[in-house]
N, C-alpha and C positions, 0 to 999 in steps of 0.2 A: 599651370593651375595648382599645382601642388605646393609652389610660392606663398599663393594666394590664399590657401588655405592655411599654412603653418603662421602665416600673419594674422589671420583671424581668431586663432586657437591666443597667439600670445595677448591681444590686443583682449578678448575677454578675459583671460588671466589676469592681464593688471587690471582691468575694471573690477576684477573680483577682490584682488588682493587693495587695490585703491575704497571698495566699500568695504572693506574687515579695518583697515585702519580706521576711517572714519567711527564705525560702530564702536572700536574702544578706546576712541581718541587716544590714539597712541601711548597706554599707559600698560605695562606690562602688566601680565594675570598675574595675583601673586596668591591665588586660591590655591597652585597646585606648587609647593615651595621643591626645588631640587636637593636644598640644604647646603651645607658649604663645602667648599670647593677643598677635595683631597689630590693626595699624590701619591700615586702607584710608583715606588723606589726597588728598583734592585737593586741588590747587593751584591759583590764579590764572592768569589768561594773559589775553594782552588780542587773543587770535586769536578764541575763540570769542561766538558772541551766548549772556545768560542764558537766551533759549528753549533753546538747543541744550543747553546744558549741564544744564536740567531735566529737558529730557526724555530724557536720554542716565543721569541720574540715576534716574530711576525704575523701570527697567528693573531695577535693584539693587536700590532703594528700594522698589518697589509704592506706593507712594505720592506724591502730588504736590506735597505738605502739606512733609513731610521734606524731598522734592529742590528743593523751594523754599528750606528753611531753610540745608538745607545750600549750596546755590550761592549764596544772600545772604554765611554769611559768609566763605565762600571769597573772595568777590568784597571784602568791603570788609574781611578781616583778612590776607589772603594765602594762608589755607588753612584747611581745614575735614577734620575727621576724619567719613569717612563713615559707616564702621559699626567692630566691630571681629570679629574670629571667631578662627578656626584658618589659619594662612598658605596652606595649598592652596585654603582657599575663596577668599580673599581674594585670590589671583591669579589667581584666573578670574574674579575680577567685573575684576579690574586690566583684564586681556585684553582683555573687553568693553569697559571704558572706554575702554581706547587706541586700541582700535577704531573710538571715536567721539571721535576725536582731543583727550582730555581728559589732563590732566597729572597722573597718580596716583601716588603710592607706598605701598606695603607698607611698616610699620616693625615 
């Protein structure tokens, strides 16, 4: 019964999300604009240890995998692009970071 139930729930979900398309005939909203697409970059420094700057990364990242990758090539090219988004997200992860005495820029 509990099958049959979780079949139900998805089957009016795509009815739902099937009548949202139709209503804006698939034209993206462009009332609410993100603006253009930034890049969160750190940079090297020869203040911090690679622990610090991993785990000062994942906080952003969620993952330990990434802020490993990413602090590798920071470390041995001189900067590593961290994620990229909309510039208000992206300088509140900056925040964060400076916070954790890391060397970022917003481009």
């Amino acid at each position: 019964m509990d099958t049959s139930k979780n079949n139900e729930q998805k089957i009016k979900a795509i009815n739902l999300d099937t009548a949202v398309r139709q209503n804006t005939n698939d034209k993206p909203d462009t009332r609410f604009s993100l603006g253009p697409q930034c890049k969160l970059t750190l940079h090297n420094d020869n203040v911090n240890y690679t622990f610090h700057v991993t785990k000062a990364l994942c906080r952003v990242l969620h993952s330990p995998e990434q802020a490993k990758t990413v602090m590798l090539e920071a470390h041995t090219s001189g900067r590593a692009v961290i994620c990229s988004g909309n510039r208000e997200k992206l300088e509140c992860y900056a925040v964060l970071l400076k916070g954790n005495n890391l060397k970022v820029s917003v481009e």
